[in-house]
C-alpha positions as CSV (number, residue, x, y, z in Angstrom):
1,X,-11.3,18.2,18.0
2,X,-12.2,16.5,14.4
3,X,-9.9,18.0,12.6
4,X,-6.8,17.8,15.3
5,X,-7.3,14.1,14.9
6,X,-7.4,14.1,11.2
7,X,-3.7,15.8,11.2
8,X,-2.4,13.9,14.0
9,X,-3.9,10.5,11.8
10,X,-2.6,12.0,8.8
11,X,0.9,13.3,10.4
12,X,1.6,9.8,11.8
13,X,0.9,8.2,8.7
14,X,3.7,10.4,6.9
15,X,6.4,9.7,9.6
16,X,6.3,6.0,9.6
17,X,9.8,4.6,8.4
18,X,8.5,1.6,6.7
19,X,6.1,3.3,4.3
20,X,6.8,3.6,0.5
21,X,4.0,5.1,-1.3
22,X,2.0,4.4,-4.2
23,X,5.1,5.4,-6.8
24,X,6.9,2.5,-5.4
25,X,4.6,0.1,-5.4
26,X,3.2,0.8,-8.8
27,X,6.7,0.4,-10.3
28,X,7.2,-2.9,-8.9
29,X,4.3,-4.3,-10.7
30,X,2.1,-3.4,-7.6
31,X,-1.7,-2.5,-6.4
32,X,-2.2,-0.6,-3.2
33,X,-4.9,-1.5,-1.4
34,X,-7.2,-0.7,1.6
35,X,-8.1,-2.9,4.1
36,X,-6.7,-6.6,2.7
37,X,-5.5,-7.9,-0.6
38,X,-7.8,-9.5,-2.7
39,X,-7.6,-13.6,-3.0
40,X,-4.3,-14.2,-5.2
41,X,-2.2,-11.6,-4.0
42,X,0.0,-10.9,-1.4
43,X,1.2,-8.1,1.0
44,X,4.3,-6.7,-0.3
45,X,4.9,-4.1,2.0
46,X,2.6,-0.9,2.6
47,X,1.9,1.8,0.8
48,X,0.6,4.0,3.8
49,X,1.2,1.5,7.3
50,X,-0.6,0.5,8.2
51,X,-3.8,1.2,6.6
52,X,-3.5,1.1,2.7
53,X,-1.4,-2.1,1.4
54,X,0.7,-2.8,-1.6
55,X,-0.5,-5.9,-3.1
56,X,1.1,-8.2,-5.8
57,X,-0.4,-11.4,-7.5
58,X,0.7,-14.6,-6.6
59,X,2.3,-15.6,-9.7
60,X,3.5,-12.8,-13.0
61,X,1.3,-12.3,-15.4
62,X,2.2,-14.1,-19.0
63,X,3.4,-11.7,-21.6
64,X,2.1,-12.6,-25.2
65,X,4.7,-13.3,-27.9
């Protein structure tokens, strides 16, 4: 019964349209998260909806010239 929940948890998490995975949120400068994003950051979109979260900070990092 533990493990039919466990693929039906991990099936549903694959099928969700509005998921992007990590690649995508890396590229854009992103963190996913579990849970919630840590103070200065936002929610983005999701990395895994709607458990694990793609994070981004506030304000962009400044490059050194």
């Amino acid at each position: 019964m533990g493990n039919l929940c466990f693929v039906f948890i991990f099936i549903s998490l694959l099928v969700h349209g509005s998921t992007h995975g990590p690649d995508s949120c890396n590229h854009d400068r992103g963190l996913c998260r579990v849970g919630n994003c840590i103070p200065g950051e936002y929610l983005a979109k999701y990395c895994f909806e709607p458990v694990i979260l793609c994070c981004k900070p506030l304000s962009p990092t400044p490059t050194k010239s």
